[in-house]
ZAVO-749667 format. One line per 4 residues: number of its first residue (from 0); for each residue x negated, y, z negated of C-alpha. Coordinates in Angstrom, 1 decimal, decimal comma. Layout:
N
NUM) X:Y:Z  ...
***
This chain:
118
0) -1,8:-18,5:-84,2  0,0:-16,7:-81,5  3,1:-16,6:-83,9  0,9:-15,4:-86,6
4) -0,5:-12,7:-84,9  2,7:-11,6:-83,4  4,6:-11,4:-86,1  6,6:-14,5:-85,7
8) 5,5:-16,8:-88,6  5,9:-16,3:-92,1  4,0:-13,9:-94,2  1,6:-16,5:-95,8
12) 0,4:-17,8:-92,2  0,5:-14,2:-91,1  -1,8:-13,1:-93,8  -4,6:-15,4:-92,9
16) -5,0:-14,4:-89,6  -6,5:-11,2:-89,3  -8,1:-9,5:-86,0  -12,1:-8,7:-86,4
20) -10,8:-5,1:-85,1  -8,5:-4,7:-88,7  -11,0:-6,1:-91,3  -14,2:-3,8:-90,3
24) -14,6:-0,6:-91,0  -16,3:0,4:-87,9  -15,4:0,0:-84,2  -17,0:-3,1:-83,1
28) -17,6:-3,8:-78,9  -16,0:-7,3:-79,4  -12,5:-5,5:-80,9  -11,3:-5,2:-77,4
32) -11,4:-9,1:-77,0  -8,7:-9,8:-79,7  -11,0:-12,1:-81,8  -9,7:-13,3:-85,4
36) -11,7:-13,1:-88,4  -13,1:-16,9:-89,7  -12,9:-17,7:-92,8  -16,3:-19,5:-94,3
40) -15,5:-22,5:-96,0  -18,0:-24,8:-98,1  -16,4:-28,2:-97,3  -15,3:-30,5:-94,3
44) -11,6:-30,6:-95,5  -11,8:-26,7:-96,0  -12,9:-26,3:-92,4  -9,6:-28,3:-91,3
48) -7,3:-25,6:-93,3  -5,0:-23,3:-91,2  -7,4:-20,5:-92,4  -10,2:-21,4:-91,0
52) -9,3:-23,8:-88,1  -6,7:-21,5:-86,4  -8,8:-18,5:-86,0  -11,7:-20,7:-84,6
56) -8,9:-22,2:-82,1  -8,0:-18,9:-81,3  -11,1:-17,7:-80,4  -12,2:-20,5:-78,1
60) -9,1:-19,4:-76,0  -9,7:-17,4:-72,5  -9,0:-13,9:-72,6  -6,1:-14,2:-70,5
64) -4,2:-16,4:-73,1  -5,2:-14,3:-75,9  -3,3:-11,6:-74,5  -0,3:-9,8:-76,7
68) 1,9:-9,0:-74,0  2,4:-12,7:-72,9  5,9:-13,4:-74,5  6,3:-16,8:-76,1
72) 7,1:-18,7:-73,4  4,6:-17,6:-70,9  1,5:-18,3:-73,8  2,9:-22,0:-74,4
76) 3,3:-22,3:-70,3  -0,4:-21,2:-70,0  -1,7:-22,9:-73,1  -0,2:-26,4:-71,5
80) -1,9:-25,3:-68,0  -5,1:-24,6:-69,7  -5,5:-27,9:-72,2  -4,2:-30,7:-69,8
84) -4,3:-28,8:-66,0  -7,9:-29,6:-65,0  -10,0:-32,4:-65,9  -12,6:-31,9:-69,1
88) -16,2:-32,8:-68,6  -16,2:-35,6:-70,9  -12,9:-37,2:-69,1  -14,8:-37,4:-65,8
92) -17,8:-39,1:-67,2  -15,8:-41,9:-68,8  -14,2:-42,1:-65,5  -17,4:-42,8:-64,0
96) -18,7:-45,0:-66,5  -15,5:-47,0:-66,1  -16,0:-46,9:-61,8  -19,6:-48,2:-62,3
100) -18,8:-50,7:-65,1  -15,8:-51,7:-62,4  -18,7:-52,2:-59,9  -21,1:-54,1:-62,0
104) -18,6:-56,7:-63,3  -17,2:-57,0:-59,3  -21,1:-57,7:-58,1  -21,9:-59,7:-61,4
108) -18,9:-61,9:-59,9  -19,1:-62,0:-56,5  -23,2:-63,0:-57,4  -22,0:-66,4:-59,4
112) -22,9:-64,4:-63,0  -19,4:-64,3:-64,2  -18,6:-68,4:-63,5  -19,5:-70,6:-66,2
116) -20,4:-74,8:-64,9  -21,6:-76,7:-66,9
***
């Protein structure tokens, strides 16, 4: 998306990625945000397409990575700081399932549940 917009890619990517600020005809608040126009699809597999998944992406983004003066480099260098530098919600909670499943099986042992005699 960032190559698309930027006009690193080729024309066919570049042509499906469109800012909301050059497909209306009036001045909208949210044109200052560089937010891309998502296509509507009617199908699973359609949602997956470069069209309409890349703009969504792009979107999500913070505003500082959505920023056109970054050059390439310093986009991909805060793109990787922003996906794996801190820990996701859903990463700690599996963490703390696995920390109290840890637990359960250490008491369940220690209690005489895990031997088998017999």
């Amino acid at each position: 998306m960032y190559k698309a917009l930027n006009g690193l890619s080729p024309q066919y990517l570049a042509d499906d990625c469109q800012l909301i600020t050059t497909t209306g005809r009036r001045r909208l608040r949210s044109s200052n945000v560089d937010l891309c126009n998502v296509s509507r699809t009617r199908t699973t597999l359609g949602d997956r397409s470069f069209t309409a998944a890349g703009p969504h992406l792009w979107n999500n983004l913070p505003l500082h990575l959505r920023d056109f003066q970054l050059s390439l480099s310093e986009f991909r260098r805060l793109l990787k700081t922003h996906l794996f530098g801190a820990p996701s919600d859903l990463l700690l909670d599996v963490v703390r399932f696995i920390n109290v499943l840890t637990y359960l099986l250490t008491y369940l042992h220690v209690q005489g549940f895990g031997s088998h005699t017999g």
